[in-house]
Each structure stands twice: as C-alpha cells, then as structure tokens.
C-alpha positions in Angstrom: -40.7 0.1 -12.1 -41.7 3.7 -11.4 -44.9 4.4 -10.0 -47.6 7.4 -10.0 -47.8 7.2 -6.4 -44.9 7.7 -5.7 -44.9 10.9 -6.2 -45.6 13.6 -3.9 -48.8 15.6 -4.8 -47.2 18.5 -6.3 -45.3 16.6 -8.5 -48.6 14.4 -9.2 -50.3 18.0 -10.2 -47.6 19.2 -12.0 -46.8 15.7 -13.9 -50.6 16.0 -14.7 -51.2 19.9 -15.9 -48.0 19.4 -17.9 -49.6 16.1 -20.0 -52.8 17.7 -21.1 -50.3 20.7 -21.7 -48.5 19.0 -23.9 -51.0 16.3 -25.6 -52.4 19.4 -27.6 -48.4 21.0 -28.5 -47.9 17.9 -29.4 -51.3 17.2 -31.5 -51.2 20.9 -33.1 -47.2 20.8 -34.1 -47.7 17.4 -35.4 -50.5 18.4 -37.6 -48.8 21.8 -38.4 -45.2 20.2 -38.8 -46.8 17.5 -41.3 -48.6 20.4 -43.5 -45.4 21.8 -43.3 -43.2 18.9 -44.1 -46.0 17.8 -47.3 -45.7 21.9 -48.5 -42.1 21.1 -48.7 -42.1 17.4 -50.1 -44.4 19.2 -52.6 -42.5 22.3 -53.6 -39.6 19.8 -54.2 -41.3 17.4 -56.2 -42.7 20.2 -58.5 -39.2 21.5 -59.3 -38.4 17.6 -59.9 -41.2 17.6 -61.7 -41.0 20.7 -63.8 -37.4 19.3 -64.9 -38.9 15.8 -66.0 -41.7 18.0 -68.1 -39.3 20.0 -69.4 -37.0 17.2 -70.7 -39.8 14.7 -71.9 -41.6 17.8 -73.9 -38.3 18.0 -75.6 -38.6 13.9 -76.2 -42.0 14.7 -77.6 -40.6 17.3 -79.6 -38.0 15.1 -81.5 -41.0 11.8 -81.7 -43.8 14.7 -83.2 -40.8 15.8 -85.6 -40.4 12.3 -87.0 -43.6 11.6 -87.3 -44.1 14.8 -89.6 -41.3 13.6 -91.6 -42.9 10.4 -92.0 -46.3 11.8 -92.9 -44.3 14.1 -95.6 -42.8 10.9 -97.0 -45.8 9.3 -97.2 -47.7 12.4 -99.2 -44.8 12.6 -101.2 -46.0 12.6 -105.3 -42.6 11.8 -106.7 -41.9 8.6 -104.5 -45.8 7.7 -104.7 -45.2 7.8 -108.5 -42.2 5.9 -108.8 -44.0 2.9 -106.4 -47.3 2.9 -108.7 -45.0 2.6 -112.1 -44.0 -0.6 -113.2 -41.2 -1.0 -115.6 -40.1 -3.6 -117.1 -36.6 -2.7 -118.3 -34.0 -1.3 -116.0 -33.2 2.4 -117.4 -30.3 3.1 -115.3 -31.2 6.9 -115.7 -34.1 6.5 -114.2 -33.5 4.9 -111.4 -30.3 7.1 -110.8 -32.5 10.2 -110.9 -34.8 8.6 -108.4 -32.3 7.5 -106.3 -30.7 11.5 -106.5 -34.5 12.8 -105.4 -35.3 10.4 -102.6 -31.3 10.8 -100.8 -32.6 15.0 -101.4 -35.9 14.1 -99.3 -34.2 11.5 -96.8 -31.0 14.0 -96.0 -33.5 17.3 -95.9 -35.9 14.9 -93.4 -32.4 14.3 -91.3 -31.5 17.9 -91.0 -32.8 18.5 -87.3 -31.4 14.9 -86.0 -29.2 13.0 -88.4 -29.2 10.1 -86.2 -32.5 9.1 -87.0 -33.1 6.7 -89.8 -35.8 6.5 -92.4 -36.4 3.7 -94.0 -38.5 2.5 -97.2 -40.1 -0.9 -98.1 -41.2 -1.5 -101.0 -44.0 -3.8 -101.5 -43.4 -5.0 -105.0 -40.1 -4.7 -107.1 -39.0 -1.4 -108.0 -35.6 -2.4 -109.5 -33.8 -0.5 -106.8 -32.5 -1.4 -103.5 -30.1 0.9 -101.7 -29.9 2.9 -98.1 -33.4 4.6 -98.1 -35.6 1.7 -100.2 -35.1 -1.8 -99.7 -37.4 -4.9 -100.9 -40.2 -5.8 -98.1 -38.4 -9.0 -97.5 -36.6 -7.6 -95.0 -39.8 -7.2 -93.4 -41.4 -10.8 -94.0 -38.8 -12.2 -91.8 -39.4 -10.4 -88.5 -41.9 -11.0 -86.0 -44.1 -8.8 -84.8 -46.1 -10.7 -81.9 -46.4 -14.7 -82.2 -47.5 -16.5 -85.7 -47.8 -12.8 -87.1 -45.3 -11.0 -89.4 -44.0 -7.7 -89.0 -44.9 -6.8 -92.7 -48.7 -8.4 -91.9 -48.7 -6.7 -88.8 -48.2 -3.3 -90.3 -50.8 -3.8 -93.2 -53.4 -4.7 -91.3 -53.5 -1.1 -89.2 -55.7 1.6 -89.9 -54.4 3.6 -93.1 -53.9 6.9 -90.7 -52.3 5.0 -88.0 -48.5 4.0 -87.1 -47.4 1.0 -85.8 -44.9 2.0 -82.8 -42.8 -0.6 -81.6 -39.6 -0.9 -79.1 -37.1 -3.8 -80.0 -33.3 -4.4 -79.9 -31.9 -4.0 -83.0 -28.0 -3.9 -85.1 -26.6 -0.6 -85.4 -26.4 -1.2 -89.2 -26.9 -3.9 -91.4 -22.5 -4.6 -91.5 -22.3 -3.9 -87.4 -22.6 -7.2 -84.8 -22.8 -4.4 -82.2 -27.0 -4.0 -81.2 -29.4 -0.9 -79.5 -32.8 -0.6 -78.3 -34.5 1.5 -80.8 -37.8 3.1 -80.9 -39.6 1.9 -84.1 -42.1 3.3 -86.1 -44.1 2.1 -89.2 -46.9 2.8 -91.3 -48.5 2.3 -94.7 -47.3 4.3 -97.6 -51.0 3.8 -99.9 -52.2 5.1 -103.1 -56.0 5.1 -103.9 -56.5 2.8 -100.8 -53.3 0.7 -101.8 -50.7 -0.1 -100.1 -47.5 0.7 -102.0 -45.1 0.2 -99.2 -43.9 0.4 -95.4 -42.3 3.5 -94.0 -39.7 2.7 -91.2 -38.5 5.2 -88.7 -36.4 4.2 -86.1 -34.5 6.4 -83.2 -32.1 5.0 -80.6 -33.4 4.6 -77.2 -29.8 5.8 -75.9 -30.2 9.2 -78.1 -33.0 10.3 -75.3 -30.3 10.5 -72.7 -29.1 14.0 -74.2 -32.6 15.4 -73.1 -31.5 14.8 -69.3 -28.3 16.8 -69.0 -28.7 18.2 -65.5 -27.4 16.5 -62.2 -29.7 14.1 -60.8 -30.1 13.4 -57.1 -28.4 10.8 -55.3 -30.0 7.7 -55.1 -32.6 8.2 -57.8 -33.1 7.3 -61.6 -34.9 7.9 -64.6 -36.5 5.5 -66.9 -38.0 4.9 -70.2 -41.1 2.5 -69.0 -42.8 1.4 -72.5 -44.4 -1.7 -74.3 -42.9 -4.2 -76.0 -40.5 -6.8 -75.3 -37.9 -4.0 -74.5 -40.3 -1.9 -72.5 -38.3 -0.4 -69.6 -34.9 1.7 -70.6 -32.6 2.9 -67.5 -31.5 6.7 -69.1 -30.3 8.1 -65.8 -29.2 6.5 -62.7 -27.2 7.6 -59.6 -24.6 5.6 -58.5 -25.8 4.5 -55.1 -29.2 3.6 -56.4 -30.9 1.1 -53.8 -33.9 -0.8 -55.1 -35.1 -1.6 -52.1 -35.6 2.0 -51.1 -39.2 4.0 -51.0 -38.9 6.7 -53.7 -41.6 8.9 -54.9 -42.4 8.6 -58.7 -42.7 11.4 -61.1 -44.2 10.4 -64.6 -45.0 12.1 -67.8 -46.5 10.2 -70.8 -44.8 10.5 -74.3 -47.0 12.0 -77.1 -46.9 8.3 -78.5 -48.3 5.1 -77.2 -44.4 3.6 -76.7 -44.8 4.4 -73.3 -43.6 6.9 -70.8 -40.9 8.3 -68.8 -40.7 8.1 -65.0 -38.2 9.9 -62.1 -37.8 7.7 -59.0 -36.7 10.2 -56.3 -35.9 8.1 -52.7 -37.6 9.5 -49.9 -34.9 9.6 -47.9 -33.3 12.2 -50.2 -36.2 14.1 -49.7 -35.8 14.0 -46.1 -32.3 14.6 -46.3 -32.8 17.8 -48.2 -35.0 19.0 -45.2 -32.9 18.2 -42.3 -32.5 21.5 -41.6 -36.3 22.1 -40.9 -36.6 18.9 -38.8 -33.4 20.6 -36.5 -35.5 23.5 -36.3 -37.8 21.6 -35.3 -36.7 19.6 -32.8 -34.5 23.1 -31.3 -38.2 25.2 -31.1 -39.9 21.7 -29.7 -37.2 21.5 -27.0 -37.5 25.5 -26.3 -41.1 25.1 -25.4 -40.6 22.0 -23.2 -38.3 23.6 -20.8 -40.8 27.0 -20.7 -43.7 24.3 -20.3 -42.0 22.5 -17.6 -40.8 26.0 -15.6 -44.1 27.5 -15.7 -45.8 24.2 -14.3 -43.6 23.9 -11.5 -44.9 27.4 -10.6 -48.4 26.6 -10.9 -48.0 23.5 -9.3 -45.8 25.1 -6.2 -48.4 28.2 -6.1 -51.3 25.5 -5.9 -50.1 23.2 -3.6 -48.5 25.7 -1.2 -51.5 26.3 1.6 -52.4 22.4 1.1 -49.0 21.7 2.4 -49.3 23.8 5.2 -52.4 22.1 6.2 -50.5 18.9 6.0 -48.0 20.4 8.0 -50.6 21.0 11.0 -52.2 17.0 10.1 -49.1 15.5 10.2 -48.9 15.0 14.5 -49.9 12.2 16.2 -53.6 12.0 17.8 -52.3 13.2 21.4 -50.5 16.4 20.0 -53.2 17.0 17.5 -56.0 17.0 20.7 -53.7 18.9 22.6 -52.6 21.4 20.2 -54.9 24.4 20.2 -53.2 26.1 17.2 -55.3 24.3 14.7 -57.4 27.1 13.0 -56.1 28.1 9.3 -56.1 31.5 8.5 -57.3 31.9 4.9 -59.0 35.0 3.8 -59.2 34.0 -0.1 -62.7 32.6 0.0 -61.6 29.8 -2.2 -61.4 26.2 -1.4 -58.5 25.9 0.6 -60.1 28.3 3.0 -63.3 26.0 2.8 -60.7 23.2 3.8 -59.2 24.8 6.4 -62.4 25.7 8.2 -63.7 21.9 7.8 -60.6 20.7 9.4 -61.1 23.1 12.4 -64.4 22.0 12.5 -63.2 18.1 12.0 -60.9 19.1 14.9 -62.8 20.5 17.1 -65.4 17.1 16.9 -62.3 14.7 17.3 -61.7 16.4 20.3 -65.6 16.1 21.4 -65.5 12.7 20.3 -62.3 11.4 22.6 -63.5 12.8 25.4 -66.9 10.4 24.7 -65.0 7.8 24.3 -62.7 8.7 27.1 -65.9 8.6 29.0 -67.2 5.6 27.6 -64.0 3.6 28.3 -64.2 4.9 32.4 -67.7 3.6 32.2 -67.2 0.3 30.0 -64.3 -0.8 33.0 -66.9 -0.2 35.4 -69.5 -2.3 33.9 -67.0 -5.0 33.4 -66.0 -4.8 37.1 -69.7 -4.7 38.1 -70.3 -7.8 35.6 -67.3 -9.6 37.1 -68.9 -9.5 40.3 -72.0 -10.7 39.0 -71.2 -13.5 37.2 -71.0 -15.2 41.1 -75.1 -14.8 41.1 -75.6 -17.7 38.6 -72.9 -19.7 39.9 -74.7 -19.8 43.2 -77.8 -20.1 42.2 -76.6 -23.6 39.9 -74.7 -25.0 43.6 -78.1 -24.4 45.7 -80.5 -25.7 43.4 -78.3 -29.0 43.3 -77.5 -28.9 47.2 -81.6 -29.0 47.4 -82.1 -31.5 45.0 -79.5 -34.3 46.8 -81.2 -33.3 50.2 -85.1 -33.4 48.7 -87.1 -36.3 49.3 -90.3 -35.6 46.9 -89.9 -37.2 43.3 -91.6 -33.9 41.2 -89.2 -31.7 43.5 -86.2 -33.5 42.4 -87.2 -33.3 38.9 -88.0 -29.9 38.7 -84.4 -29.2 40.1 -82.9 -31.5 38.1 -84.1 -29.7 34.9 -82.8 -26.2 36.3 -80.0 -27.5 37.2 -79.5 -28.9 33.6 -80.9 -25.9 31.8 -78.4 -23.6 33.7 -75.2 -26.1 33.4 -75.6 -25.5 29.2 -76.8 -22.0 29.8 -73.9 -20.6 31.7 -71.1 -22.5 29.2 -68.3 -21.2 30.9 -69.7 -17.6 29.5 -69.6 -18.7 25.8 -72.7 -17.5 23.6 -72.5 -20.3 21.7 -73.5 -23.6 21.8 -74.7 -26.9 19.4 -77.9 -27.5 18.2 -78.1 -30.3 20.4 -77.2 -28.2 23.5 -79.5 -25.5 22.5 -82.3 -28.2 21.7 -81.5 -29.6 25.6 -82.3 -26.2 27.4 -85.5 -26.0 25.3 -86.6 -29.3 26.5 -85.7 -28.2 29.8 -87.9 -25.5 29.6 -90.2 -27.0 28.4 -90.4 -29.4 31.6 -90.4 -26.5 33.5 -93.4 -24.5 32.0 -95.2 -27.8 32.1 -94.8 -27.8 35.8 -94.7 -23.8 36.3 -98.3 -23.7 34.8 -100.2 -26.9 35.4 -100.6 -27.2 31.7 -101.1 -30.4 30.2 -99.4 -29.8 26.7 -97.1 -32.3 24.5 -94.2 -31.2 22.8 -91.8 -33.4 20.1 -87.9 -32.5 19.5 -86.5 -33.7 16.5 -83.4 -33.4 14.6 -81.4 -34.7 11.3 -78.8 -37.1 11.9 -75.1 -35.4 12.1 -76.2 -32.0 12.9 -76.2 -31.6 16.3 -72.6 -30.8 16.9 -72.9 -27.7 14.4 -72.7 -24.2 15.9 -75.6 -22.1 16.8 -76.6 -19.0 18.7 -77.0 -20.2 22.4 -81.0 -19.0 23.3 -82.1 -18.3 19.8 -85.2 -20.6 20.1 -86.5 -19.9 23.3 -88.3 -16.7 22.8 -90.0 -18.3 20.3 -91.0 -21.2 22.2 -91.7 -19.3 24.9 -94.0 -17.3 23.0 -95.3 -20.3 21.5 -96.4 -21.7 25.1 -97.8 -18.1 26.8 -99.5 -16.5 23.7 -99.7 -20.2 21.4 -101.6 -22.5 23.9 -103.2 -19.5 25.7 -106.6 -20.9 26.4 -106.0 -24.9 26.3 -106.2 -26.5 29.1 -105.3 -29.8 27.5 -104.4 -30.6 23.7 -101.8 -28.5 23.1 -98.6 -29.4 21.2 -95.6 -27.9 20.1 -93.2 -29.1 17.4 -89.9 -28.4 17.6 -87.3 -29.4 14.7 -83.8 -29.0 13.0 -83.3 -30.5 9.8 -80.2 -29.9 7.0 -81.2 -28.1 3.7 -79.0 -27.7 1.3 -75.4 -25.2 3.0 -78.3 -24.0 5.6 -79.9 -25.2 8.8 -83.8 -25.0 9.1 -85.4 -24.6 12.3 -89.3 -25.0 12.9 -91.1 -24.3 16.0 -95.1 -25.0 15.5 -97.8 -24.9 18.1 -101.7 -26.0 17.7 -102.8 -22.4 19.5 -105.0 -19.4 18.2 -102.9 -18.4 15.2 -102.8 -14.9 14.0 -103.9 -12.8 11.0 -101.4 -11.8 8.2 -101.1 -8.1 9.3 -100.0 -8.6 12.3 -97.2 -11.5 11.0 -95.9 -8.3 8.7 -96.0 -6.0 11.7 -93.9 -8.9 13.2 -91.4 -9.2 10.4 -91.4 -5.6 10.0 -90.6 -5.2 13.4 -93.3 -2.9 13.9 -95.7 -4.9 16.8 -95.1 -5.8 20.0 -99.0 -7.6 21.0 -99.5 -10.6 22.3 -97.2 -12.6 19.9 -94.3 -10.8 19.2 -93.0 -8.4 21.8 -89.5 -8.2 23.2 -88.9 -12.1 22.2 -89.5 -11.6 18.7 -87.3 -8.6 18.6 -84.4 -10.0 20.0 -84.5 -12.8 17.9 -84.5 -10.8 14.7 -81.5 -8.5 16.2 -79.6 -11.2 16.8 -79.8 -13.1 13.6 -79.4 -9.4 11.4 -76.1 -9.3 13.9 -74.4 -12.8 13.5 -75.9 -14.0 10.4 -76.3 -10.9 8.2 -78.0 -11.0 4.8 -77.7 -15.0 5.5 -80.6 -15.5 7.7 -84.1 -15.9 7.3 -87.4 -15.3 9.6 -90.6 -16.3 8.2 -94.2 -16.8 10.4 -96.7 -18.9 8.8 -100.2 -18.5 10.5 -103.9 -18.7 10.2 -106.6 -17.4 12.6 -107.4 -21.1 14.9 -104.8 -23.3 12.8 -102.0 -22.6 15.1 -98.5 -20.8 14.0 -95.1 -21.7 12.8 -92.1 -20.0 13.1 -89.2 -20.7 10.2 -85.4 -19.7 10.9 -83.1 -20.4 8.2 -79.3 -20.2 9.4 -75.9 -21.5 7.7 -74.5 -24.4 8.6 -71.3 -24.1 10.1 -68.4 -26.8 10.5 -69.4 -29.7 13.0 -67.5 -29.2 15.8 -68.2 -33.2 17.3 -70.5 -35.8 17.8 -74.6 -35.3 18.8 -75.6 -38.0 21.0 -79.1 -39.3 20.4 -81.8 -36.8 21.8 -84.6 -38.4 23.1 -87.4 -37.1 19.9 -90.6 -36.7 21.5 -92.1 -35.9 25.1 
C-alpha cells in the first residue's frame, strides 16, 4: 500500500501545494460545470417544452371548439322548440323538416373536424330517432360510477356545467371494433327543464395528429386523465425503457379530462451534451498537466537550498566534527539562511560538546581505575575486624565486632545497591547495636515486619539516614527512655516503612522545609536529602516521603515504595531489642 512517507520531501511539498491547488479547481469547475450543465438541461427542456405547449394549445383548441358547438346546440330555438312540443300524431312532414334542420346544424357544427360526433338524447318521445337524436335509453343503460346511471349522473350537474368523461367505446353502433373516446355531456333545459342530453365525443387516437414532429429516442408522450381509461400512450419511441429516469414535461388541458405529459430520459439529455462533457474533461486535463509542471517548479525552487543543507548533514559524526566546511552561505535573509546559521551554530556546540564528553570519558576511566583500587579498603577492613574478633578475649569486644562484621558482609553485597527488606532491616539493627555501644546510650529499639515481605527488593541504605537521624537529633538529650520503632508492613501494590522515635519532635515549618528540601538544621541535613534523591531517582512519581511531628511527642518518618517481585524466602527476624 503506498505511503506519504515514502516520499522524499519535495515530492511531499509538491504532492501537498498541488491538493489545495486543485481542491478549489475542482470545487469552482464543479459548481461552474453544474450551472452550466442545468443552463443547458434547461434550454433543452424549454424547447421540449415549447413543442408540448404548442401541440396541447392546439388540443385545447379543438376541446374549446366543441364545447362552443355544444353550447350553440344547446341555445338552439328550433331544436329547443321541437323538444318542448308534444304531438300526438306522427306528421311525417314535420318530423322530416326537423330532421332536414337539425342534419343543417350537426354537419355545419362538423365542418372544422368531421370526426367528432354530436349526439342528442331526448328525454321524452319526440317520434324521431335517427343519427343526431336518439331516445335517452341509450343513456339509462350505462354506468356512470357504481349504483348511478349515466343519464342520472348527467341530470344531476349544475345546468352550466358538462360532464366530461374518458371511456372505451364502439366505433359505431354496427362496428365490434372499440376506441377510447373523450366524452362530453350536458343538459339541454328550457325554463329550468331539462329537455335532453347533449353528447359529444372525440377519439382519443384523433390527438395523435397534434404531435407530428420527431420525438427523441427513448421518450413518450401521454394523455394522463380521469376515468377508468385515464392514461393514453399518443407517442412513444421505440426503445422506450420504463425503468429509466426521465424528466417530465406537463401541460393541463383546458378541461378537467386530464393532461398531457412528455417523458424525456435523462440519459438522452446527457447524450445530447456529450460534446460539452468532452470539452470538459479535454480543458480539465489541460489544467492538470499546467498545475502539475508549475508545482514541480515551486517545489524544486523551494526545496533546493534545504537539500543542500542535507547534503552537508548527511556524514557520519566523525566527518561532520572534522569537517570545517560547515558554514551555509545564504544572503536572502529568509528562513533557510536562518537555518543555515542555526546549524553552524548547532555545529559548532556538537563539537564543544564532544570534546566534553571526550574529556569526561578520560576522566570517568580514571575514576573507575581509582575506584577499582579502592574497592580493596572495605575488603580489608571486613578481614581485620574478624581476625580481631577470633583472637579477642572480652565478651562486649567480640560483639561489637561481630555486629561490624555483619553490617559490612550485607553492606558490601558483592557491590550490588540492592538488597531485601530483611537484609536492609539486618544492617539497621546492626547499627543500632553499634550506636548503643558507640554512645553509652541506654535506648530500646523494636524491628518489625509483615510476613512474606522480606525477600522483596529495596534500596540498600535507604533507612539509615533516617535512623541515624532518629538516634543523634531524635534521642538527643535522654539519657535513658528512648525508643525507636522501626517497621515494614504490605499496603495494598506498595511497601510502607515507619521509623518513630520518642525524642523532641519538631514544628511543622521546619517538616515543610524538610519535604521541600529547603533545611538542613538539626533534623534533616545531608541524610534527609539523600534519601529524597534517591527515592525521586529509583522510584519516580511512585514514592512517598511524609514526616509526622509535634514539638515533645517525638517524630515519624513514612516511606511509601512499590512492592517489587519476591525474590526468596525472609527468615524470621528477631522483632524487638
């Protein structure tokens, strides 16, 4: 998988200048290529759409036509008159000179389309029944919506209204063959009577003249109205694919049948302006090869003087001492120049510094040779003091030895600094017998320690400065009485050491100044520093120092250490002296 850092750093800058290049091309000719792309969807919709008007004004044209004739039918004195009379014989002249007038008034009202028909019912017997009047039983026996005649259904509109209807009908009352027609009906009345029903009717399929032009591939044009027959395919491409997206033009019909809808697929219209999108695409690609040519410069022009820098870096730390040709010469006052003086500088300290630590090193051997030889001082001292002991004959002689000779057997560890609470709680009972007999000083003292903790890890001498301090400065001033309390108990993942005495105390500025690090009086000093050194050096932000005193109720000091992992078995320490 690639990776950023991989790269070399003038690629990094120039991968990075060219992004928030580009993110705002790309954010600008997005926005500007959609305006443009919706301008064009639009312009071509509105011719589309321009066509559809044009066609469906022409639809309302022939419906607006028919209604007129309709309306001139119904105001029509002669037929009106010939519906109020009732006659009782049959005078064939009559009804063959009404017959002449109303095939006049039907054939003028068919002059502009003769394939509309116009239709009238008669409500009561009129002793005629040809093409353009018929009895309203034709009517009785259709339905209009469910339990309701068509004849009820037109009677019970509004006198002014028309009744519009869409239904599949025969082509004539001899044909089997059937059309969807567009249907409309309405009350022919005298003095608020109804005399009869006008019918007009067109065929649905006659609209398809109004559409002559070429339509687009993919798309079709539909009749979408009420009614049982409500939608009417007039146009429709060959490769029409329902499940396409298309974008729907619609304009209503001057009538409540419905209206007329184009379905234009998108894709067509995308089609149409694959030209743009190539354009596009060519200016797009144009402007990415300037873009990336012109950040290589600026990248290669940046990145030039930090390369020779890197140059001079890249040596080992011999060569790069050694080497005195390390100063940059920049005179641009910019911030290469700025880095070049601070690596000069940098340079010119490294130098400074190795031949400290040069020095250092030469020094450090020394010490280490000096220590080696050292080292033989304790080592003689611990074979005298027990040569003296096996050739002593007084009792307190032997035992002073005996507890030097102890003390300094777990002190010198084979040069290890660190020992087990049970080891470190043996040297300060040792020492304890020693200060006992150093200083006359009649004084008790009680070691005590949890059960399996002994054999865990602890600083070797991190208790006896603060005994020590506890028996010159604690018990300063008894000459009998005094006590010390010495203890190690588990709490919780820590140890928890507590060294008391019974002496003078101390007041609580002088414990801050203590914990502070701050005094070095009569309990404190170079003891109490040490103590806290070392526990901030092997026990960082894990350790804790506390001193609880009051002025004549003696002193306690607290450590608080982690308990490390058991490294064998405590034997049983004798727990009070």
């Amino acid at each position: 998988m690639f990776k950023l850092n991989r790269l070399r750093y003038r690629h990094k800058v120039a991968a990075i200048i060219f992004v928030f290049a580009l993110l705002p091309m790309l954010v600008l000719g997005s926005f500007l290529t959609s305006r443009i792309y919706s301008s064009k969807v639009k312009d071509i919709l509105a011719e589309k759409s321009s066509q559809l008007e044009s066609s469906v004004n022409s639809v309302n044209a022939l419906l607006d036509s028919n209604v007129n004739k309709v309306e001139f039918i119904n105001s029509n004195y002669f037929i009106i008159n010939y519906l109020e009379t009732t006659y009782i014989d049959n005078n064939l002249v009559r009804i063959m000179n009404f017959s002449d007038y109303l095939q006049s008034v039907m054939k003028a009202a068919k002059t502009e389309n003769t394939q509309t028909e116009l239709v009238i019912y008669a409500l009561k017997d009129t002793n005629y029944d040809g093409e353009y009047m018929r009895s309203i039983v034709n009517l009785e026996n259709e339905q209009a919506d469910a339990g309701t005649s068509l004849k009820d259904a037109i009677l019970n509109t509004n006198n002014s209204e028309l009744l519009w209807l869409i239904k599949k009908a025969k082509l004539n009352a001899n044909s089997a063959v059937t059309a969807d027609y567009i249907y409309a009906y309405k009350k022919l009345i005298s003095l608020n009577r109804p005399l009869a029903i006008i019918e007009m009717r067109i065929q649905l399929n006659q609209l398809i003249d109004f559409f002559p032009y070429d339509i687009p591939k993919g798309s079709y044009i539909n009749f979408e109205g009420s009614g049982q027959y409500g939608d009417y395919q007039l146009r429709a491409d060959a490769d029409v694919k329902p499940e396409s997206s298309f974008y729907v033009l619609s304009h209503p019909l001057h009538t409540p049948v419905g209206h007329i809808s184009w379905y234009i697929p998108k894709s067509l219209v995308f089609q149409e302006l694959k030209w743009y999108w190539v354009s596009v695409g060519v200016i797009f690609l144009i402007i990415i090869a300037i873009l990336i040519f012109t950040v290589e410069v600026v990248s290669h022009y940046l990145t030039k003087r930090l390369e020779t820098l890197l140059r001079k870096m890249n040596k080992n730390v011999e060569s790069l001492i050694s080497d005195d040709d390390t100063m940059l010469t920049y005179t641009t006052n910019d911030e290469f120049e700025r880095m070049g003086n601070s690596y000069f500088e940098l340079i010119q300290r490294v130098k400074e510094y190795y031949k400290r630590i040069t020095d250092y090193e030469l020094e450090r051997k020394m010490l280490e040779t000096q220590l080696l030889q050292e080292r033989f001082n304790p080592h003689f001292l611990y074979n005298t003091l027990s040569t003296i002991r096996s050739i002593s004959g007084d009792k307190q002689v032997k035992d002073v030895i005996n507890s030097m000779v102890k003390y300094y057997r777990i002190a010198l560890n084979k040069g290890s600094s660190i020992v087990t609470i049970v080891q470190e709680l043996e040297m300060i009972e040792q020492y304890l017998r020693l200060q006992k007999f150093a200083f006359g000083t009649e004084f008790h003292y009680e070691i005590e320690y949890d059960e399996g903790i002994g054999y865990r890890p602890v600083l070797k001498h991190l208790l006896q400065p603060v005994v020590e301090n506890a028996v010159l400065h604690g018990l300063i001033g008894r000459e009998t009485g005094g006590l010390i309390r010495i203890s190690a108990k588990q709490d919780g993942d820590d140890v928890l050491f507590a060294i008391s005495d019974n002496g003078a105390g101390m007041e609580s500025v002088q414990i801050e100044r203590l914990l502070e690090g701050e005094a070095n009086g009569l309990y404190g000093g170079y003891g109490m520093k040490n103590v806290r050194k070392r526990l901030e050096i092997f026990y960082p932000k894990l350790h804790k120092l506390e001193i609880q005193s009051e002025p004549g109720n003696g002193t306690t000091v607290i450590i608080r250490i982690p308990a490390a992992i058991s490294i064998g078995e405590a034997p049983p320490l004798e727990a009070a002296r």
